[in-house]
N, C-alpha and C positions, 0 to 999 in steps of 0.2 A: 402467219404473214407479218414482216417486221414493219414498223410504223411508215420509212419511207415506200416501201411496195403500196402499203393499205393506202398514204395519201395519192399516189400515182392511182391507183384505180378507183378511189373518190372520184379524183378530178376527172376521170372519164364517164365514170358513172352520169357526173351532174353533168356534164354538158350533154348526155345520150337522153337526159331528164327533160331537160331544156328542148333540146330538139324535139321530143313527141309531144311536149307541149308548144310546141310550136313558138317559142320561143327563143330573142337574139342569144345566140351560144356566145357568153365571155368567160375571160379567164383575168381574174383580181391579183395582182402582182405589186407587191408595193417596191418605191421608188427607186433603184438605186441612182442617187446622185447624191452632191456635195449638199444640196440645198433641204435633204434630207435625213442629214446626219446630224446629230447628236455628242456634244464632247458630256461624258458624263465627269465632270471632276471628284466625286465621290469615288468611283472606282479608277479612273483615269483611264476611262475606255472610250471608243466612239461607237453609239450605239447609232442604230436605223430609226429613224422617227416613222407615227403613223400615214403618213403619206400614202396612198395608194392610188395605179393607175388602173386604168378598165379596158381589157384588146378586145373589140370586136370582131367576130370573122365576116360578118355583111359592114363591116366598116374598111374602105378599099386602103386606108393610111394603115389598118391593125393586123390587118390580115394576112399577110406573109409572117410577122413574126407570131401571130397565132398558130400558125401553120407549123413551123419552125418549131414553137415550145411544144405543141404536140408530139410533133415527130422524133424529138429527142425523145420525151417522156414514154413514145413506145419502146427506143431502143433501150432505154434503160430499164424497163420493167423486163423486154427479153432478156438485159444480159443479169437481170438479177434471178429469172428463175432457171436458167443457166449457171447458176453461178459462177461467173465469167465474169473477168474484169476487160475494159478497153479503153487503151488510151485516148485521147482529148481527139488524136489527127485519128485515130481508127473512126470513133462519132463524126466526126466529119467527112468522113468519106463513106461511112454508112448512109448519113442522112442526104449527101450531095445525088441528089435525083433528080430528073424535069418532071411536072407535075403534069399527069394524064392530059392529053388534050392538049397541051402548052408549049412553049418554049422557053417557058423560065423553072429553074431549079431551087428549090425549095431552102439551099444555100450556095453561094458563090465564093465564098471566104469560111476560113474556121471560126473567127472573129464572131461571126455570127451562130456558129454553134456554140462555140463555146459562152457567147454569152444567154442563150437560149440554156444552157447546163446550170448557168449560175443563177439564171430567172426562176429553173427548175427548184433550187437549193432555199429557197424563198418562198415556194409555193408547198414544199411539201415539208419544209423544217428539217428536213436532213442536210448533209454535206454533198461535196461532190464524189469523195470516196463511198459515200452510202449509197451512192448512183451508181456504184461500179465502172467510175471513170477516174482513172487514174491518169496522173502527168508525168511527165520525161521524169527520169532521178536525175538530178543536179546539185549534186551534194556529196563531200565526205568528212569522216570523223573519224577521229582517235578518242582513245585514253583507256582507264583501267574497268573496261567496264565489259559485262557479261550480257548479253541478249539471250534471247527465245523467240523467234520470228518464226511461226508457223511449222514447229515441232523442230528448228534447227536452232542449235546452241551458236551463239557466234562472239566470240571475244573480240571485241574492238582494237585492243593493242596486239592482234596478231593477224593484221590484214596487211602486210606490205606497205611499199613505198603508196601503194593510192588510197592506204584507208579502208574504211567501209565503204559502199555505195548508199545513201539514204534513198529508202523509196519514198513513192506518192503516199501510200497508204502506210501510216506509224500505228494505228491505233491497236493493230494488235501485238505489236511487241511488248512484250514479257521483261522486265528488269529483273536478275539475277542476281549478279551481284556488282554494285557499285564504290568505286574508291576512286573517290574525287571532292574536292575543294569548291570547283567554279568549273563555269564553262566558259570559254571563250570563240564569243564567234567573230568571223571575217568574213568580210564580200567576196574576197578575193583569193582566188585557188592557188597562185603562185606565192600569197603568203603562207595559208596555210602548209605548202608544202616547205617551204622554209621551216616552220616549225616543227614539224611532222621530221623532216631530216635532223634536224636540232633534241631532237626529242623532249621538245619542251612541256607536252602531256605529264610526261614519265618525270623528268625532273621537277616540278610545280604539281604535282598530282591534281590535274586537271584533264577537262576536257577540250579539245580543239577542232570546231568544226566550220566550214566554209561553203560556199554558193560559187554562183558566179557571175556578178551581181544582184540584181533583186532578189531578194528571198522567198524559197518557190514554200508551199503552203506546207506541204510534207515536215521541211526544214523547223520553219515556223513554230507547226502543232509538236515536232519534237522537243524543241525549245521548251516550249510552255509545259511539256507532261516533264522537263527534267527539272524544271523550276517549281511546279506545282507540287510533283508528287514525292522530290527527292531534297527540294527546300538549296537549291543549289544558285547562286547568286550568276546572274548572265551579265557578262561583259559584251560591249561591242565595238570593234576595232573598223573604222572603214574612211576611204579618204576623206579630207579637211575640203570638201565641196559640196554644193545644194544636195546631191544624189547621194552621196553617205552617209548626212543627216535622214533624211528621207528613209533611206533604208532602216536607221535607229527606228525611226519616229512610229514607218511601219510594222516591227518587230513589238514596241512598247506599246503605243495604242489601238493599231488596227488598222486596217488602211481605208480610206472611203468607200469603193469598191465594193468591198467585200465586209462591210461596216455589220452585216449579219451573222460573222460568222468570229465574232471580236470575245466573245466568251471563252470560244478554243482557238484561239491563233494570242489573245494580245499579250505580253509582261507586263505589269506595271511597274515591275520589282528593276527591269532592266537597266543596266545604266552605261553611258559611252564611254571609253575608254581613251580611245584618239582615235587619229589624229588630231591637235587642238592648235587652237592658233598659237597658243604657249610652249606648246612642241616646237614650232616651228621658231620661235624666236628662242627659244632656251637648246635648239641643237642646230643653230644657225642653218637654217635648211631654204630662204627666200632664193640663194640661187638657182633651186630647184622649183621654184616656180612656175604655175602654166597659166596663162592670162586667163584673164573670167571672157567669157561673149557674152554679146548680149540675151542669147536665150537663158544663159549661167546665171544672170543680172537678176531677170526676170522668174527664174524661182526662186532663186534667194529669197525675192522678196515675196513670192504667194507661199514659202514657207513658215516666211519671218510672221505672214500674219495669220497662219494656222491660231484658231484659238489655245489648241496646247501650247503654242509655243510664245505668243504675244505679250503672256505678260510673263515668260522665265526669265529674270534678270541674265543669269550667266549663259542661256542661249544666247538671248540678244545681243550681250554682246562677243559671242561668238560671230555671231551674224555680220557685227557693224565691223569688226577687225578685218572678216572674208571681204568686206565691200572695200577697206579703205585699203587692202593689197590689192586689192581689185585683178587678186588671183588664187587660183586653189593647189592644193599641194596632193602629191598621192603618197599611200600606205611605203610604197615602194624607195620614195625619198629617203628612205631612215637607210637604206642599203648604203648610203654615200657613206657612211659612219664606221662603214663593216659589213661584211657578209651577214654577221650572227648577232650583230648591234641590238638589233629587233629584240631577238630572244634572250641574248643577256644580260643587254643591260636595260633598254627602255620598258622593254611589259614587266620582269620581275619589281624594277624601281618604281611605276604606275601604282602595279597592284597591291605592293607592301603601304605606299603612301595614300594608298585611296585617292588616286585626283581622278577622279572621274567627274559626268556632268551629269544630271539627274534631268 
């Protein structure tokens, strides 16, 4: 029995304990929130503090999502001795049931399973891929690189105009053989496929891979096993606005969130590449500008005072330059320059010069 299995049938064990001693069944789940997180600046990770909450099921506030975290934790123990994988919307439509006797169902939104999965990932120290729950693939990659993903060989620079597909679950991919420099990632799948046509992998002997915004976890833990185990320097290319930063900030430190699972998701090696305000004045690109709103305003500034980023001189003023345009600019702006501006002339001249922002 692997470790996540054995904690799922602890945790039933002791509350089946609880009950014949006649006593309140809780389940200990510590905090996820901002106010329990942790910047560790020695690794440059955000770690989960000890916080811990207490759900009672005779507690009528705790009890639906006690209810909830059980009920995932049985689907996941079927689909693990099954061994069967199921996505995030399959658990939600498994667990979507009215409860005997009632007319409320034990979830209404996936929101709510899915954050019952990740309550799971907490309670039992495994991930959500060791729960055999896997998420949509949203992701592709190039470059000169060989796989082993569950007894198939897969070469990366010979998937067509889309690439590979990345899945939810990396960790048993097998690296064969590798010839690459750096990786470069982007948010954005229209740029990547610009590069991808350009064969900017192949000439730059690199890697290039993309999202479609946020960066789905799959992605992420790839990142980190190519940086980890292959010593390979990660770029990141994404627009000159709060949510591009953001997506850096979540690739390099971890996100608050999921602040437990910052050991196998975060880089600290990672560093941004562009767009930068200095892009923007050095390739005359303000007429491409899109006004900041006020919600834009307003992260800026709960970005600016993240502790990682509060006291980085050259973020801030990253920061103070996005205020005083008091607009943001996208990846796509550079196309004003050329179709192929991007990949010939701005990333090669970047990356030879090192301007990046740490």
């Amino acid at each position: 029995m692997n470790k996540t299995r054995k904690a799922i049938v602890d945790l039933g064990q002791d509350l089946v304990k609880k009950i014949e001693k006649k006593k309140q069944p809780q389940i200990i789940v510590p905090v996820r929130a901002l106010s329990n997180v942790i910047y560790n600046r020695k690794t440059k990770q955000l770690e989960l503090g000890n916080k811990k909450s207490e759900r009672q099921f005779f507690n009528v506030a705790h009890a639906k999502k006690f209810l909830q975290t059980l009920e995932i934790a049985a689907i996941s123990k079927e689909l693990m001795e099954e061994t069967k994988h199921a996505s995030l919307r399959d658990v939600f439509y498994m667990a979507k049931r009215t409860i005997p006797n009632t007319d409320t169902n034990i979830v209404d939104e996936q929101s709510e399973s899915d954050k019952a999965i990740e309550d799971l990932e907490l309670i039992t120290g495994g991930s959500r891929e060791q729960l055999h729950v896997n998420a949509n693939k949203n992701g592709s990659v190039a470059g000169k690189v060989t796989i082993v993903d569950k007894g198939d060989t897969i070469q990366w620079d010979k998937m067509g105009s889309g690439g590979w597909s990345i899945p939810s679950n990396v960790e048993e991919i097998k690296f064969k053989k590798m010839q690459a420099k750096y990786v470069l990632y982007m948010e954005k799948a229209a740029v990547w496929e610009r590069l991808h046509e350009d064969k900017f992998w192949e000439k730059h002997k690199c890697i290039i891979m993309s999202s479609q915004g946020q960066t789905t976890r799959g992605i992420r833990r790839l990142l980190q096993r190519l940086s980890s185990e292959h010593k390979l320097p990660i770029y990141v290319l994404a627009d000159f606005d709060p949510y591009g930063v953001y997506i850096y900030s979540v690739i390099k430190y971890g996100s608050i969130n999921l602040a437990h699972m910052s050991g196998k998701m975060s880089i600290p090696s990672v560093r941004f590449l562009g767009i930068t305000a200095d892009d923007i004045i050095k390739y005359d690109l303000k007429k491409h500008f899109i006004k900041l709103k006020d919600i834009d305003i307003a992260r800026l500034k709960q970005i600016g005072n993240y502790e990682w980023f509060k006291d980085n001189k050259p973020w801030q003023r990253q920061f103070k330059m996005m205020k005083d345009f008091g607009a943001k600019a996208e990846i796509q702006a550079l196309s004003s320059r050329g179709i192929s501006f991007i990949s010939e002339k701005y990333l090669p001249e970047k990356i030879k010069k090192n301007e990046v922002i740490d």
